[in-house]
C-alpha positions as a printed Julia matrix, in Angstrom:
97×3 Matrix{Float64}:
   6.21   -6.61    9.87
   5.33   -3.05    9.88
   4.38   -0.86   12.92
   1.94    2.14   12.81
   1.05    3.95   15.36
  -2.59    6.54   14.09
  -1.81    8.66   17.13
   1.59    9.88   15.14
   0.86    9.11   11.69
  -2.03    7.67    8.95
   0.74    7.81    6.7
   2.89    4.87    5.52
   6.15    5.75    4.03
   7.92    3.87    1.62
  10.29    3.35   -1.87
   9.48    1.4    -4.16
  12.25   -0.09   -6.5
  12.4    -0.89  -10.42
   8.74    0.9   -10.45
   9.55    2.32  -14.31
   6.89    4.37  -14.33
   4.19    2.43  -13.01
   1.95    2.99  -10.57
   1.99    1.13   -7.24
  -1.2     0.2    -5.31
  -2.07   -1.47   -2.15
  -4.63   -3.22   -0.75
  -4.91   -3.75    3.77
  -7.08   -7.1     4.7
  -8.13   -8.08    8.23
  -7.64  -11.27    9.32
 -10.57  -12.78    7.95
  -9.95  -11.6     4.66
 -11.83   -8.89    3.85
 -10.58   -5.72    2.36
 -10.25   -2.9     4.53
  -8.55   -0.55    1.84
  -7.62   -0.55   -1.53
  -6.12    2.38   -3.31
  -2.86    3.66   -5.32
   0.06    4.88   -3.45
   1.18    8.76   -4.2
   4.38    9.18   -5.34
   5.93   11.88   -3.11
   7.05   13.94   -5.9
   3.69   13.66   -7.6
   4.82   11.01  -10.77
   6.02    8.0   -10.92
   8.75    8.84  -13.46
  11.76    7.17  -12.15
  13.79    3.79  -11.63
  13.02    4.35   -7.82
  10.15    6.44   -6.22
   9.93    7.32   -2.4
   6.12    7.11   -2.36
   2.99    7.23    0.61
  -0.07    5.08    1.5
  -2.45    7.68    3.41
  -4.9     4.9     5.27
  -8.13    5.94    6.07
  -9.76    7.65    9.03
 -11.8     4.71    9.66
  -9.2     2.24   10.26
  -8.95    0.41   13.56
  -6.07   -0.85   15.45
  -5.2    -4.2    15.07
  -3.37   -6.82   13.09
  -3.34   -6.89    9.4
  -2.17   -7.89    5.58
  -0.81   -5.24    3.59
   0.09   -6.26   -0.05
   1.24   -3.74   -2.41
   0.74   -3.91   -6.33
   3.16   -3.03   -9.45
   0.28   -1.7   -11.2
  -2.96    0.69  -10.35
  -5.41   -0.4    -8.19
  -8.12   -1.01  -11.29
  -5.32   -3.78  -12.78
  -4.48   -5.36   -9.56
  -8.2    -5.72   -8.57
  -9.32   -7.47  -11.62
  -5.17   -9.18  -11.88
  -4.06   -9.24   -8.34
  -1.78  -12.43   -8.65
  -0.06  -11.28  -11.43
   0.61   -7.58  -10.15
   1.43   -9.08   -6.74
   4.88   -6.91   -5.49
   5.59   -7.61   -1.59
   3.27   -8.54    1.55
   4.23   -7.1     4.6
   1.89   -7.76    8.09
   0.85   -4.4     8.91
   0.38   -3.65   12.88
  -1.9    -0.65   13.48
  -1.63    0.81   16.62
């Protein structure tokens, strides 16, 4: 699981590995299943141009604390919406604090 406390931080931090150039996305659910968020994840260097990418999920004001699902992508957020099983890539539980 994965910690985040908003009083620090809206900012997840993470690498993502064998991306070859694509663009990661990620999508938070509460418990109920309903999407929270969905967006692409910024590549800290601004492209995602290499084998591995240090990259950021900025979550959004609105966000309350609690207990989530956070699933990340291996494509853009328009592909994994309409493909999300195929373009599935990890799912963490995501604490927000």
């Amino acid at each position: 699981s994965l910690e985040i406390d908003l009083s620090e931080t809206n900012v997840i931090k993470g690498k993502s590995m064998h991306s070859f150039g694509s663009t990661i996305s990620f999508r938070i659910t509460d418990k109920a299943g309903n999407v929270i968020q969905f967006d692409d994840a910024i590549p800290v260097d601004g492209k995602f141009n290499d084998h591995s990418e240090e990259l950021e999920c900025r979550l959004k004001k609105e966000i309350k604390p609690g207990e989530y699902l956070l699933v990340f992508y291996s494509r853009e957020r328009a592909l994994a919406e309409k493909m999300p099983d195929q373009h599935l890539y990890k799912t963490i539980k995501l604490i927000i604090k």
